[in-house]
N, C-alpha and C positions, 0 to 999 in steps of 0.2 A: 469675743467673749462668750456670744450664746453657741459658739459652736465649743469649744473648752467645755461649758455645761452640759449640750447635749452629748459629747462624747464619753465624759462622768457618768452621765445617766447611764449609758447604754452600756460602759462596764459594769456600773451595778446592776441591774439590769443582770448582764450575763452570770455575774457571780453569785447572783439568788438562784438564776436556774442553775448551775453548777452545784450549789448545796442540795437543791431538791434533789437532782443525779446520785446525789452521794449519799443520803438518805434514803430512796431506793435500793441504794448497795447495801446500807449496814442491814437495812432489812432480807435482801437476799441473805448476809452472813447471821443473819438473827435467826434465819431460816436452818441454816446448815449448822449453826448452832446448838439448836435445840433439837436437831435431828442428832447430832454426836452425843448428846444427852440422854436421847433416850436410846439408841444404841452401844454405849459406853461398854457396856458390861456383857453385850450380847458377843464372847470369843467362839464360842459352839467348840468350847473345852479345850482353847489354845491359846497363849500366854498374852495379858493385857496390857496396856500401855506402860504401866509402872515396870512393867520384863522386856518392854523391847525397847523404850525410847532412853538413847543417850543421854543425860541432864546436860553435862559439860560442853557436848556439841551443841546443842539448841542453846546454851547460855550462850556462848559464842557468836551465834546466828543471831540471837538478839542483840546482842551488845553491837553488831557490825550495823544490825538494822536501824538502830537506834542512834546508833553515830549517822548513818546518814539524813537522819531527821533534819541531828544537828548541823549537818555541811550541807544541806539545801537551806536553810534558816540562813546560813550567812552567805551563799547565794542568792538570797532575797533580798538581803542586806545591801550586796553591790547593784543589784537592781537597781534598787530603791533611789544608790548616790550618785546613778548611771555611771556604776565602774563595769565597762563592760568585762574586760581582764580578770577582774574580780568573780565577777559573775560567768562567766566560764573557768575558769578555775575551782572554784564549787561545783558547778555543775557536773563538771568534771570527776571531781572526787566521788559525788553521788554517785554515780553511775558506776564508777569499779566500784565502791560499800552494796550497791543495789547489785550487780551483777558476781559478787563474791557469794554475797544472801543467798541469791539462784542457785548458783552453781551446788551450792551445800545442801539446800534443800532437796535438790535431784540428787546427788551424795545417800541421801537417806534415805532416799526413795527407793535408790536401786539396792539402798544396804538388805532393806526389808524386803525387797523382792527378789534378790538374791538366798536371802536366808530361810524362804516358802514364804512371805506376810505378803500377799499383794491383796489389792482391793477386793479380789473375788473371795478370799477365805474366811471372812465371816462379818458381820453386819457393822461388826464395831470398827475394823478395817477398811470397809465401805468409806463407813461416814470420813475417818479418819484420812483418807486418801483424797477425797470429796472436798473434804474441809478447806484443810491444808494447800492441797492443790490448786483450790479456786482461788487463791492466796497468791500463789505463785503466778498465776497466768495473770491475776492483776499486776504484780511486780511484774513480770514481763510487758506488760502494755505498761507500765510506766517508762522500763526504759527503751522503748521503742518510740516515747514518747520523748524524752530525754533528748534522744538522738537527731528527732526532728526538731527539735528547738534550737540545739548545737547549727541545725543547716540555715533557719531564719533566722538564728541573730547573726551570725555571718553574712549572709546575702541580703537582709533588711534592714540589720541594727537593732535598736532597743526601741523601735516606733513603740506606739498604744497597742496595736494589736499584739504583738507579739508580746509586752511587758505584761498583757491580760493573760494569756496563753503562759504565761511563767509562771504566772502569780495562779491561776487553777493548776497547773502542773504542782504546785508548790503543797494547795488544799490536797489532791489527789495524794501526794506524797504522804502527808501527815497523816492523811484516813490510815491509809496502806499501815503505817507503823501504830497506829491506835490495834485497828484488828488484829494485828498480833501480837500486842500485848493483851490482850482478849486471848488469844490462842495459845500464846506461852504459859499463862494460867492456869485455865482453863483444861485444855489438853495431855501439856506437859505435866506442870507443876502436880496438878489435884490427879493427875493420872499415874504418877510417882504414890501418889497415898492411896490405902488400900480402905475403899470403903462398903 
């Protein structure tokens, strides 16, 4: 029984420091935030976000990102009723809705660098590349992270360690789609209006 309790502890325990981890993060993107703010409007007299950014493609991109919130949630779910089937079956999904995300995001990257908009053209493109980007390369370390979870619960099962490591992949995952709906906002939307 006291070992049940101390293995309790010591995932909460983990999953306090995991919050603090991820509170560190929104502050790095609280960072790059307020820097896209106050570079927003600096084009050095070439077209702003409301003239280059698709709305329809980025809706898209959210709506795929946001589904996968939803299909790691019911991943969680088989966790939880240790269906492992279940639980990679979601996982699963996530991971193409996560790696669709990417793939569009770099789609649009190379739209605007293609077209003369890359990061060095003026300060608001900076941030803008900066922002976004650091966005991506978390999505990236998610599903790199994804991938290795796919190899432990196959080669160990649904032990504690590994259902801890699911369940912070899980927190991880929901920051990831919070920040950008921050960034859809933010970015896109208010960058659409001419202010």
């Amino acid at each position: 029984m006291s070992h049940i309790k101390h293995t309790e502890q010591s995932e909460q325990k983990t999953l306090f420091g995991f919050w603090v981890y991820l509170m560190t993060d929104a502050m790095l993107f609280a960072t790059l935030f307020a820097t896209y703010a106050v570079l927003r409007n600096n084009t050095f007299g070439g077209p702003s976000g409301g003239e280059l950014f698709n709305l329809n493609f980025v809706l898209i991109e959210t709506l795929i990102l946001l589904m996968s919130s939803f299909t790691f949630g019911m991943a969680l779910i088989g966790l939880q009723n240790k269906r492992k089937t279940l639980l990679v079956r979601w996982l699963m999904v996530t991971f193409i809705l996560g790696i669709t995300f990417l793939v569009m995001e770099i789609y649009e990257f190379r739209q605007l660098v293609n077209e003369g908009y890359s990061w060095t053209s003026n300060a608001f493109l900076s941030s803008y590349f900066t922002l976004v980007g650091t966005h991506g390369i978390h999505i990236l370390f998610g599903l790199i992270w994804i991938s290795v979870m796919f190899y432990q619960i196959f080669m160990k099962g649904l032990k504690p360690q590994v259902s801890k490591r699911i369940k912070m992949l899980g927190m991880y995952w929901h920051f990831l789609d919070v920040i950008w709906i921050f960034i859809f906002t933010f970015v896109y939307l208010l960058g659409a209006i001419k202010l």
